[in-house]
Backbone as XML, in Angstrom:
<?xml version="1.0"?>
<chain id="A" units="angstrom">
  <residue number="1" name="UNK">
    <atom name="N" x="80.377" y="120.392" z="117.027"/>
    <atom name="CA" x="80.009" y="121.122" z="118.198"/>
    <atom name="C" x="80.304" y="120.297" z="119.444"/>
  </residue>
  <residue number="2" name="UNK">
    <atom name="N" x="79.790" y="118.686" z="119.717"/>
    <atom name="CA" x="80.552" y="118.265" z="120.657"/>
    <atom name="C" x="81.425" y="117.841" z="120.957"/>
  </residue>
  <residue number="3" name="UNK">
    <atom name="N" x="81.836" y="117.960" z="119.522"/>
    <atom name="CA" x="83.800" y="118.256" z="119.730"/>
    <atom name="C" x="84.368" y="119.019" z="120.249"/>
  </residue>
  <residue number="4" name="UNK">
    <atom name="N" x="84.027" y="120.532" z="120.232"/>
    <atom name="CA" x="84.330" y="121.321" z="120.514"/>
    <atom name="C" x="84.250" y="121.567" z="122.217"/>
  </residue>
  <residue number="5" name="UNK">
    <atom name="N" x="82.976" y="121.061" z="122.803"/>
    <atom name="CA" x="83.097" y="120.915" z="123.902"/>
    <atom name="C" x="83.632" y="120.197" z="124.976"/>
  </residue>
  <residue number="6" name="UNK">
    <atom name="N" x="84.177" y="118.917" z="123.969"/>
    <atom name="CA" x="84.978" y="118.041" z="124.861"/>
    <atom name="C" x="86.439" y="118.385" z="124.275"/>
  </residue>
  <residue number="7" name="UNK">
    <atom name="N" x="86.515" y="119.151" z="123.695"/>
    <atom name="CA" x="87.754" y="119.824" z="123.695"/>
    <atom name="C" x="87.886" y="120.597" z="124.427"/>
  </residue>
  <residue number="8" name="UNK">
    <atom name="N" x="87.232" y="121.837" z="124.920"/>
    <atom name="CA" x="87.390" y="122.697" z="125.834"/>
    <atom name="C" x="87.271" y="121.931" z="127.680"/>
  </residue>
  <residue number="9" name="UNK">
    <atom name="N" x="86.838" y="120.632" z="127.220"/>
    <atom name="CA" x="86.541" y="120.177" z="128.683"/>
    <atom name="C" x="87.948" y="119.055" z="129.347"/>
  </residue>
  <residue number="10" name="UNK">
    <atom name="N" x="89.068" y="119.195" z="128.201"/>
    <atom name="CA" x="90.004" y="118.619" z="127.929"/>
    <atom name="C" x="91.326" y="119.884" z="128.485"/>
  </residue>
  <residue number="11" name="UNK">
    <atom name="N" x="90.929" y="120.712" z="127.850"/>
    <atom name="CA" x="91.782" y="121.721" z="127.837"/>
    <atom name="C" x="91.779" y="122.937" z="129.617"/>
  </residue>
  <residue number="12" name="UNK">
    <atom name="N" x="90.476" y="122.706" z="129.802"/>
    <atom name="CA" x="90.462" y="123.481" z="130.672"/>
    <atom name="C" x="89.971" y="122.556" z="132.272"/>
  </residue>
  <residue number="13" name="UNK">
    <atom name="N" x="90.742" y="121.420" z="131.990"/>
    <atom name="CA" x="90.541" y="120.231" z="133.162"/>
    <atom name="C" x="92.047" y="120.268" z="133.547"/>
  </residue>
  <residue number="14" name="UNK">
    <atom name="N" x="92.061" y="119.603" z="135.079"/>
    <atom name="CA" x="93.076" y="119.261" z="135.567"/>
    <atom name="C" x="93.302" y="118.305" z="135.179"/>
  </residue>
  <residue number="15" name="UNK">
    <atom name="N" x="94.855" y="117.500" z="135.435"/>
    <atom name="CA" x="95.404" y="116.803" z="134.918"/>
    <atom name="C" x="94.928" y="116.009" z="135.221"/>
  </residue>
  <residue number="16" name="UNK">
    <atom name="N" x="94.630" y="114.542" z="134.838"/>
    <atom name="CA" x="94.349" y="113.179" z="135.349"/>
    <atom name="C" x="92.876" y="113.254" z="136.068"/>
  </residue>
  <residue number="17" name="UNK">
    <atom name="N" x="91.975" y="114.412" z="135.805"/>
    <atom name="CA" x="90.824" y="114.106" z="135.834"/>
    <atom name="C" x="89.302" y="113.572" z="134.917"/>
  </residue>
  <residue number="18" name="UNK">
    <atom name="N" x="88.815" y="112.796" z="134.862"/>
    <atom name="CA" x="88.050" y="112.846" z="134.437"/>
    <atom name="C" x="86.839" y="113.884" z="133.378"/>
  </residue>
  <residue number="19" name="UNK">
    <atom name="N" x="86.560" y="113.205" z="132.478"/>
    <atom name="CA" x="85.390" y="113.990" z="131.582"/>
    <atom name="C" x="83.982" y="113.559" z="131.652"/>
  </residue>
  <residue number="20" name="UNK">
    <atom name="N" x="82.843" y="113.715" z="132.280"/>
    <atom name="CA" x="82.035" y="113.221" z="132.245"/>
    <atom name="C" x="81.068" y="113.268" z="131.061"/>
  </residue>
  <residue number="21" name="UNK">
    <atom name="N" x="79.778" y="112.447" z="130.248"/>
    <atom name="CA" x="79.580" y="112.961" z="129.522"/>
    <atom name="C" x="78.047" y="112.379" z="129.846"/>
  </residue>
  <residue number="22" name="UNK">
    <atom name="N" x="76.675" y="113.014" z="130.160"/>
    <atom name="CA" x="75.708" y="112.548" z="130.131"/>
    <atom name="C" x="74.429" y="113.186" z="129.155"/>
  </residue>
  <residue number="23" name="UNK">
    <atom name="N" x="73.602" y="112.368" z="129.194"/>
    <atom name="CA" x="72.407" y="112.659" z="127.912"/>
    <atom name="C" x="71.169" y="112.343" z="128.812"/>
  </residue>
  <residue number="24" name="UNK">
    <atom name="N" x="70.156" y="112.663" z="128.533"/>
    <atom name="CA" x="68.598" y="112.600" z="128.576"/>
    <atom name="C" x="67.787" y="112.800" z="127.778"/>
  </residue>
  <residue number="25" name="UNK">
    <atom name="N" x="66.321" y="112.720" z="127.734"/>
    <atom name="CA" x="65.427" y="113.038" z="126.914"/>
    <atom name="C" x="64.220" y="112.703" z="127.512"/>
  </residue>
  <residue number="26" name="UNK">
    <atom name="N" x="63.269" y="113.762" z="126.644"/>
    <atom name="CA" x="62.089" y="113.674" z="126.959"/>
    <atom name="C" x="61.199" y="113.399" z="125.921"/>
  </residue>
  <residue number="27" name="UNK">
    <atom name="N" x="59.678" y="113.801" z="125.465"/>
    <atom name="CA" x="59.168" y="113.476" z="124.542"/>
    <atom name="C" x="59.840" y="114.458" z="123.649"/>
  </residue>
  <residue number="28" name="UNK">
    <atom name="N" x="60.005" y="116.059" z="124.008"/>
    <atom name="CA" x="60.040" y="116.633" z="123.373"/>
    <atom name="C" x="61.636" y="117.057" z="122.875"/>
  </residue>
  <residue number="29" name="UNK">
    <atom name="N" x="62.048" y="117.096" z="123.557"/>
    <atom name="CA" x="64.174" y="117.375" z="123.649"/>
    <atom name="C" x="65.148" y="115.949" z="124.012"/>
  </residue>
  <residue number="30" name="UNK">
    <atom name="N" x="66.272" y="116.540" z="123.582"/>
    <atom name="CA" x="66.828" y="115.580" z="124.525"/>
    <atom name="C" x="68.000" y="116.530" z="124.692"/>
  </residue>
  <residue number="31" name="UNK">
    <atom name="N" x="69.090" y="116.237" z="125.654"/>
    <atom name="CA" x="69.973" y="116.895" z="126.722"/>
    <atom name="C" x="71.228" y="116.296" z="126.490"/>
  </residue>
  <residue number="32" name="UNK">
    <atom name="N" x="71.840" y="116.752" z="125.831"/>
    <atom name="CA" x="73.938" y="116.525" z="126.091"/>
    <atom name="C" x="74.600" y="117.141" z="127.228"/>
  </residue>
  <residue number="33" name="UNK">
    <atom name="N" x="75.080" y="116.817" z="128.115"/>
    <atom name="CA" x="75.869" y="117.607" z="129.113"/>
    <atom name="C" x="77.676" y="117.015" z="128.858"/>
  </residue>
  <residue number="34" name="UNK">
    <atom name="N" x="78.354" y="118.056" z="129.103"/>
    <atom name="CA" x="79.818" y="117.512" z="129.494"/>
    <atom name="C" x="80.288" y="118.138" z="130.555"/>
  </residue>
  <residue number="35" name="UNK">
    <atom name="N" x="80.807" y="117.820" z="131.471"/>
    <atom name="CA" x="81.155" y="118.008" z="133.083"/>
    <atom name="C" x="83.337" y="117.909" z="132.712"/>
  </residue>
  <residue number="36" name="UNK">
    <atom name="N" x="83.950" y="118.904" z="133.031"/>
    <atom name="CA" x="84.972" y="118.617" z="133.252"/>
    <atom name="C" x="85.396" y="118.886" z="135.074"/>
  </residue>
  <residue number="37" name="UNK">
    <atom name="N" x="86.540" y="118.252" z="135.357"/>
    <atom name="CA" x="86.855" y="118.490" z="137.048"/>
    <atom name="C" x="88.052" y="119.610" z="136.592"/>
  </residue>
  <residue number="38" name="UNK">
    <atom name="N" x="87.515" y="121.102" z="136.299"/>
    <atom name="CA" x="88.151" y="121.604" z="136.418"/>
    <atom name="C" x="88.456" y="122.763" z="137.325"/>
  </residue>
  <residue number="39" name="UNK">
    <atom name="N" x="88.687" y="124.176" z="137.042"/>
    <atom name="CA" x="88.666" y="124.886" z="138.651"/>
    <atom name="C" x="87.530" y="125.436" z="138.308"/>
  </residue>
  <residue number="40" name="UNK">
    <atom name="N" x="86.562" y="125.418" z="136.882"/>
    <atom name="CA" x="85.314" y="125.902" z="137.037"/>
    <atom name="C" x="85.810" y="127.310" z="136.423"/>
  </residue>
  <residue number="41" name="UNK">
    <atom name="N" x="84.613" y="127.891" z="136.456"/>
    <atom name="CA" x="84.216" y="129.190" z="135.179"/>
    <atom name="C" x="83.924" y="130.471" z="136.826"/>
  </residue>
  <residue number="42" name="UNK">
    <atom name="N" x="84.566" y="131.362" z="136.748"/>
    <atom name="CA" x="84.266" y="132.218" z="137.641"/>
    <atom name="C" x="82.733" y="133.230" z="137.338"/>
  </residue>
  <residue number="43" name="UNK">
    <atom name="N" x="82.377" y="133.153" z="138.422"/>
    <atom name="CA" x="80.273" y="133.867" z="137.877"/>
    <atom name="C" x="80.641" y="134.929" z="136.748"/>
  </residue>
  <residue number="44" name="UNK">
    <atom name="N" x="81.834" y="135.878" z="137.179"/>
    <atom name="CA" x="81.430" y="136.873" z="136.566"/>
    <atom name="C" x="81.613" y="136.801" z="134.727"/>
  </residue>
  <residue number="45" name="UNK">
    <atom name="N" x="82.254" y="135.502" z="134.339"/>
    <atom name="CA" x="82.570" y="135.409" z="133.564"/>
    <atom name="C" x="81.800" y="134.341" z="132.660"/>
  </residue>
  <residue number="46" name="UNK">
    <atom name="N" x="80.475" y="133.425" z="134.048"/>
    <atom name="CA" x="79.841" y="132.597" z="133.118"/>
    <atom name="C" x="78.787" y="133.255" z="131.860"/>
  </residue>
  <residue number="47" name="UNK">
    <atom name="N" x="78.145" y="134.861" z="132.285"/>
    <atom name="CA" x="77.612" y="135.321" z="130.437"/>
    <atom name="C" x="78.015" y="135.614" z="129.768"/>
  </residue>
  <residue number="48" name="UNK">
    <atom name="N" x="79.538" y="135.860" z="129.772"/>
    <atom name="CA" x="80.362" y="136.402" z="128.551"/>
    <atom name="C" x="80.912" y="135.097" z="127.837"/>
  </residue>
  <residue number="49" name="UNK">
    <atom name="N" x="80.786" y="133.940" z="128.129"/>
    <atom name="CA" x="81.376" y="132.774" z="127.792"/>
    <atom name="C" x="81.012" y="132.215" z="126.010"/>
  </residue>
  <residue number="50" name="UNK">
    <atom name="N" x="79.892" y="132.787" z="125.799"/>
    <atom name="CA" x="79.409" y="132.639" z="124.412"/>
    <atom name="C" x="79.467" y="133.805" z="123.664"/>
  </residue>
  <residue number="51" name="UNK">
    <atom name="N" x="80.145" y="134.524" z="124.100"/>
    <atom name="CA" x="80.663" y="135.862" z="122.811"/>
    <atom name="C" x="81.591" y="135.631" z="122.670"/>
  </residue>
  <residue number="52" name="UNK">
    <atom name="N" x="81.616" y="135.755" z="121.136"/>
    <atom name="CA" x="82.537" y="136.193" z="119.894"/>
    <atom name="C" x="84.219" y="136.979" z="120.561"/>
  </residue>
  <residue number="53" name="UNK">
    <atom name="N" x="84.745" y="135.809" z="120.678"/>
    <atom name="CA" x="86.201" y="136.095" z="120.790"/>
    <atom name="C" x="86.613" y="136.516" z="122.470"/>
  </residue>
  <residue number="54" name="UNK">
    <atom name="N" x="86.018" y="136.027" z="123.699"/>
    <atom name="CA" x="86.093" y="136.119" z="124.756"/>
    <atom name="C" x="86.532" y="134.729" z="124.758"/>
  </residue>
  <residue number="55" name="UNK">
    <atom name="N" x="87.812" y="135.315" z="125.873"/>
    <atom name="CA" x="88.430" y="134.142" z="126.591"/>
    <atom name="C" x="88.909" y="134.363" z="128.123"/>
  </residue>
  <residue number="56" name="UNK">
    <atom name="N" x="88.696" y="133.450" z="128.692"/>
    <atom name="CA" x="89.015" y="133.667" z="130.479"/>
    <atom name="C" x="90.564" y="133.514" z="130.512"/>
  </residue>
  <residue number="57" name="UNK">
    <atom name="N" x="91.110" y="134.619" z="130.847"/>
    <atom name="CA" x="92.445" y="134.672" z="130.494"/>
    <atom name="C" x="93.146" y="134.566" z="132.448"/>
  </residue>
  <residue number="58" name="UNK">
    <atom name="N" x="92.677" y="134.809" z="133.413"/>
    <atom name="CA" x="92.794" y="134.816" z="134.204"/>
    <atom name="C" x="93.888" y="133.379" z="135.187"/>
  </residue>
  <residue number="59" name="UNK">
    <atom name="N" x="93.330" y="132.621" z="134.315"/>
    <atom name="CA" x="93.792" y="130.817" z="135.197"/>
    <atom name="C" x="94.339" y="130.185" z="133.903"/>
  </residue>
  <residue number="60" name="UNK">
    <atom name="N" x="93.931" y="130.506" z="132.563"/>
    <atom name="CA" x="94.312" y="129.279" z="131.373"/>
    <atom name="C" x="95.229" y="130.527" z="130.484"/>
  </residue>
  <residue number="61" name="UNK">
    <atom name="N" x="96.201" y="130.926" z="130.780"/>
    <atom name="CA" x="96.629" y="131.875" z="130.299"/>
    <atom name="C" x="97.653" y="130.750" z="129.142"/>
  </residue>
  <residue number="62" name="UNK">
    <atom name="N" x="97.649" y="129.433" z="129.265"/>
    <atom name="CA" x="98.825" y="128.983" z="128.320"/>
    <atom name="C" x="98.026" y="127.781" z="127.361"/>
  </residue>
  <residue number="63" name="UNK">
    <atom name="N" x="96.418" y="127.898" z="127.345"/>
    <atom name="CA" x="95.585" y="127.564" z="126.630"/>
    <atom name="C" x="95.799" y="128.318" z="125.256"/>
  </residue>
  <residue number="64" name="UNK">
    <atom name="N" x="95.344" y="127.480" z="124.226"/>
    <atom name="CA" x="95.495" y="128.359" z="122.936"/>
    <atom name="C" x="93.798" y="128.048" z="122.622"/>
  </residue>
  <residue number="65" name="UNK">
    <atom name="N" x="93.304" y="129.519" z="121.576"/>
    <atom name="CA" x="92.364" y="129.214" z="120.966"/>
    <atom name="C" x="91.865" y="130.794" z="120.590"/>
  </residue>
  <residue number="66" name="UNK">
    <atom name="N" x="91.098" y="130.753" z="119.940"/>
    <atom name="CA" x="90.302" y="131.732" z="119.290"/>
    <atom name="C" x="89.392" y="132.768" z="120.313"/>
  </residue>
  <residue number="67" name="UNK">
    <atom name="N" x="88.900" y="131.933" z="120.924"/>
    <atom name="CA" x="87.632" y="132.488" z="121.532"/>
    <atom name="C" x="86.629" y="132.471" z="120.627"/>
  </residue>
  <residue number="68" name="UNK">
    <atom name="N" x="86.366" y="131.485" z="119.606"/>
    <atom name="CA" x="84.943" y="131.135" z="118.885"/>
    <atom name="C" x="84.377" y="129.894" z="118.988"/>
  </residue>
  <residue number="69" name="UNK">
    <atom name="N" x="84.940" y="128.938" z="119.927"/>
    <atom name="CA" x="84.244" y="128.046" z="119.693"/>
    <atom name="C" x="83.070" y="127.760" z="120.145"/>
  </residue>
  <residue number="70" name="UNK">
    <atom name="N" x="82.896" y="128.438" z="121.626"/>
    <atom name="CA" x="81.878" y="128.181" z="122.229"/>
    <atom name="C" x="80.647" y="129.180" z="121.444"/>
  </residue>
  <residue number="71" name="UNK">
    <atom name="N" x="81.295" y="129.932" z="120.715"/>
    <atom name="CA" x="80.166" y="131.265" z="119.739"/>
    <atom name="C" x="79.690" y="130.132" z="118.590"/>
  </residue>
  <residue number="72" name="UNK">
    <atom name="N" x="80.256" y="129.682" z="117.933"/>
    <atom name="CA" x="79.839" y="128.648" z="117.003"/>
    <atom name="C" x="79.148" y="127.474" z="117.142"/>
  </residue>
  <residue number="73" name="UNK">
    <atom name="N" x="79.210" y="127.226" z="118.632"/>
    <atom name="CA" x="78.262" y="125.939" z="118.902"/>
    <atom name="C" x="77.416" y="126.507" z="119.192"/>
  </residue>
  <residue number="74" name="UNK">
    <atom name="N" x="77.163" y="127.891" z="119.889"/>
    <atom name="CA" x="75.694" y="128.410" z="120.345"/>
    <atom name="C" x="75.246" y="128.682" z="118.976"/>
  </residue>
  <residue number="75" name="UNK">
    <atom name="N" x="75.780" y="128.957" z="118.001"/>
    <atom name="CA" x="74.986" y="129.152" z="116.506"/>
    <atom name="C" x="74.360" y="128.011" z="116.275"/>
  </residue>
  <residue number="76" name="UNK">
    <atom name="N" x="75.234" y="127.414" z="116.184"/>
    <atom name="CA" x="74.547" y="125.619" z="115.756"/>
    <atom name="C" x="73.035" y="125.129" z="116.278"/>
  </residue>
  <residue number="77" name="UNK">
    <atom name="N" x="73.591" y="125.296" z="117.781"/>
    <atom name="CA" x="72.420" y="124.827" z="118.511"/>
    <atom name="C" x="71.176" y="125.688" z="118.481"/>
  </residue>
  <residue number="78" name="UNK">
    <atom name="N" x="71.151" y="127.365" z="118.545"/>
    <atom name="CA" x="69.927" y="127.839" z="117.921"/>
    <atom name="C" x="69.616" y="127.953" z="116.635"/>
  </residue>
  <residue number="79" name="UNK">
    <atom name="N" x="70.322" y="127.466" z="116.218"/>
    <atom name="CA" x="70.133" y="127.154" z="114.695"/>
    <atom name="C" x="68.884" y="126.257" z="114.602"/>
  </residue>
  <residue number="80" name="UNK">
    <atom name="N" x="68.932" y="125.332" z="115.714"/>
    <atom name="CA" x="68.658" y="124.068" z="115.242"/>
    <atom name="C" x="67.146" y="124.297" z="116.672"/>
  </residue>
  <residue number="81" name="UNK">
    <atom name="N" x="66.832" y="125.225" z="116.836"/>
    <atom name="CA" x="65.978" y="126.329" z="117.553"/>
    <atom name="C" x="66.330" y="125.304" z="119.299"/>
  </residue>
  <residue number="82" name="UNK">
    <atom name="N" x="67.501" y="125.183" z="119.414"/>
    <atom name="CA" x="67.620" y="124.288" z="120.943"/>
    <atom name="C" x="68.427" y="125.974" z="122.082"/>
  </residue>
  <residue number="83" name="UNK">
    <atom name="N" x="68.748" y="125.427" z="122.822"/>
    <atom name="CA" x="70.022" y="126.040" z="123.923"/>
    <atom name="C" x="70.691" y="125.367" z="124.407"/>
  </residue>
  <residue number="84" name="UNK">
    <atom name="N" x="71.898" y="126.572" z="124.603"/>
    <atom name="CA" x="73.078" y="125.966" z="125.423"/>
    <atom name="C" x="73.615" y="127.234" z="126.486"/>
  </residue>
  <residue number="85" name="UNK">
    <atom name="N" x="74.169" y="126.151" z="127.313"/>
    <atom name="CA" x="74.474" y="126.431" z="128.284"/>
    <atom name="C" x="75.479" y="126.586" z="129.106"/>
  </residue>
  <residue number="86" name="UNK">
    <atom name="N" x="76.373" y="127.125" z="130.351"/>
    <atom name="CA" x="77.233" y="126.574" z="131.216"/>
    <atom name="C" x="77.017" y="126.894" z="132.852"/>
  </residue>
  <residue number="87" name="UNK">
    <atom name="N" x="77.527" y="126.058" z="133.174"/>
    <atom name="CA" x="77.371" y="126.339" z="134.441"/>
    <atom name="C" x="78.755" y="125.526" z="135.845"/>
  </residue>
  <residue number="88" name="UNK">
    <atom name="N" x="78.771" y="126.415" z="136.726"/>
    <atom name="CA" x="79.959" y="125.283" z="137.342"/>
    <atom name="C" x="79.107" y="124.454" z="138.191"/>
  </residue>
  <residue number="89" name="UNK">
    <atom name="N" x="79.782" y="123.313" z="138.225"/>
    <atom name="CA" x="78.822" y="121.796" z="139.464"/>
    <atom name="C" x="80.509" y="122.221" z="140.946"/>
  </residue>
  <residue number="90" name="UNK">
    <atom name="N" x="80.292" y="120.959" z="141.641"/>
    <atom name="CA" x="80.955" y="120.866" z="142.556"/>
    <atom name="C" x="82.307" y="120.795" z="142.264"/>
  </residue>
  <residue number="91" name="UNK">
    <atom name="N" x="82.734" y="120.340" z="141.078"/>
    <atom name="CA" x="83.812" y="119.639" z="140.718"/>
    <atom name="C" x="84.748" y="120.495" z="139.422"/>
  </residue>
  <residue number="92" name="UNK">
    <atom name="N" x="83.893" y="121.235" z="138.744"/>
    <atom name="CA" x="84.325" y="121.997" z="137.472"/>
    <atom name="C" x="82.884" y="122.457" z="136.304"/>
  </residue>
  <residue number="93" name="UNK">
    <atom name="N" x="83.399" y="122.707" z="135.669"/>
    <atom name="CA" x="82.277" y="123.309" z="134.754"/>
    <atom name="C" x="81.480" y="122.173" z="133.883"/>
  </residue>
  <residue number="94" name="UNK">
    <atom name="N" x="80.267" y="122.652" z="133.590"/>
    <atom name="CA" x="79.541" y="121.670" z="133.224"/>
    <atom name="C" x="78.423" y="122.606" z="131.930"/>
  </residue>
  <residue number="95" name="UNK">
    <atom name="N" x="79.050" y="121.857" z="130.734"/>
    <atom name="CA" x="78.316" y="122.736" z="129.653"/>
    <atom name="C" x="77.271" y="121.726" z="129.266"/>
  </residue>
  <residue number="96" name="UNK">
    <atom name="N" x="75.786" y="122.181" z="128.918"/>
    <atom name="CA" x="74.925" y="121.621" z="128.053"/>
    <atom name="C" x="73.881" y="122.360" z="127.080"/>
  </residue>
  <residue number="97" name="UNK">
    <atom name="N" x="73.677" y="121.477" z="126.311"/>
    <atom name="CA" x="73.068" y="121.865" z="124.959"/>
    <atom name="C" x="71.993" y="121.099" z="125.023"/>
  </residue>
  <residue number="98" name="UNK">
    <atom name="N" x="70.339" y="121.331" z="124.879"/>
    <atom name="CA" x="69.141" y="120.936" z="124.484"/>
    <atom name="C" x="68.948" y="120.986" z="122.810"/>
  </residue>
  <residue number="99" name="UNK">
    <atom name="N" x="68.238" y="120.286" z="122.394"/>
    <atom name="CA" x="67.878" y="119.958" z="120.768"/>
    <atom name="C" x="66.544" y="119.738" z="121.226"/>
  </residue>
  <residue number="100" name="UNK">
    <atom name="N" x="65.350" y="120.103" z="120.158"/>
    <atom name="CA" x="63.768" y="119.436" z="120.054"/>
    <atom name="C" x="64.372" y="118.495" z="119.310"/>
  </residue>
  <residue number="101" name="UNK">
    <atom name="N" x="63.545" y="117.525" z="119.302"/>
    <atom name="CA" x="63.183" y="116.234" z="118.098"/>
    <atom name="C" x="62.592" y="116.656" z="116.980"/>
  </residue>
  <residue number="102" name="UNK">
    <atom name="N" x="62.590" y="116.717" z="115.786"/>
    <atom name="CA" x="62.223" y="116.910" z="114.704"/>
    <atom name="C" x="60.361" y="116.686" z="114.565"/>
  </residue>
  <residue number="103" name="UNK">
    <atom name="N" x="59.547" y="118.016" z="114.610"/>
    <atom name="CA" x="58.631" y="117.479" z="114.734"/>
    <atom name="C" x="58.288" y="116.918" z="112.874"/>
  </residue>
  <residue number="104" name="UNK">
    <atom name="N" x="58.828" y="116.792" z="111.882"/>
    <atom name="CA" x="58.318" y="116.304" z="111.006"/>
    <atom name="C" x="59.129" y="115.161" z="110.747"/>
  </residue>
  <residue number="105" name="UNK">
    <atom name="N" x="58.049" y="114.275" z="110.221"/>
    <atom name="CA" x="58.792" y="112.585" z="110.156"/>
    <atom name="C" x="58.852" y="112.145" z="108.728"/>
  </residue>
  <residue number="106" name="UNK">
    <atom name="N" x="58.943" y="113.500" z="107.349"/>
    <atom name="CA" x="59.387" y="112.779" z="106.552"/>
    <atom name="C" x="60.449" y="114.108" z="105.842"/>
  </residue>
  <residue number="107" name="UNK">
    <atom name="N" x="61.423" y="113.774" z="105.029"/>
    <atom name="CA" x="62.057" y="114.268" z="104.491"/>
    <atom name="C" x="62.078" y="115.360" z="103.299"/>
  </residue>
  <residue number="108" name="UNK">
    <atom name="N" x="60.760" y="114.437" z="102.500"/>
    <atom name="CA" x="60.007" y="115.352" z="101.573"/>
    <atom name="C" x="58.809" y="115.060" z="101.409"/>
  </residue>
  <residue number="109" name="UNK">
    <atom name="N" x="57.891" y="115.574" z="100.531"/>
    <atom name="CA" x="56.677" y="115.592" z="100.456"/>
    <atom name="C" x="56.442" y="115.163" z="98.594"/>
  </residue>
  <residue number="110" name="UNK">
    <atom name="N" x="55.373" y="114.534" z="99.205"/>
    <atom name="CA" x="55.232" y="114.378" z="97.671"/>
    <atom name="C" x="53.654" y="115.055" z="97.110"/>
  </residue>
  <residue number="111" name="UNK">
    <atom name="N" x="53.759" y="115.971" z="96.187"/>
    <atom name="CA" x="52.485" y="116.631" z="95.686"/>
    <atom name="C" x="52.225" y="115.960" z="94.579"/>
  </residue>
  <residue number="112" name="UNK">
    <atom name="N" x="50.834" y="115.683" z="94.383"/>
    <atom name="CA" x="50.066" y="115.483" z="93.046"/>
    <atom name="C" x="49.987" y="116.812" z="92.434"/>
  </residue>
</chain>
């Protein structure tokens, strides 16, 4: 999955710009972001960005891909009961994904 996003943040960046990649956390989550400097995600197109086989055909018309990847990481991540996200910053689009921390701290249980 954050392959997938630093692939798309690869693909849909200008040339010779930068990928940013930052993290946080709290007690309860912690926060992946990836920032590309690209021309950014147009509004009308940032809620359709996580359905099944949508692609912004408008500016990346010589991009190749499915249109599932970003559908498959949002599986993952509510899978895993977190969210994800996108949004454009000043510079280009900026996707992130929240995770909880595992509230159980053992693997298995052992019954008598």
């Amino acid at each position: 999955m954050i392959g997938n996003l630093l692939d798309n943040a690869v693909k849909f960046s200008s040339e010779q710009r930068a990928i940013n990649i930052f993290s946080k956390s709290n007690s309860s989550h912690f926060t992946v972001s990836v920032q590309n400097e690209g021309s950014g995600i147009s509004p009308d197109n940032l809620d359709k960005i996580f359905d099944r086989f949508f692609r912004v055909k408008e500016k990346h018309k010589e991009v190749k891909g499915t249109g599932l990847g970003l559908t498959i990481s949002k599986f993952i991540v509510e899978a895993h009961q977190g969210k994800i996200w996108a949004e454009n910053s000043h510079k280009g689009a900026f996707f992130s994904f929240s995770l909880p921390f595992s509230q159980s701290k053992h693997l298995y249980s052992k019954t008598d």
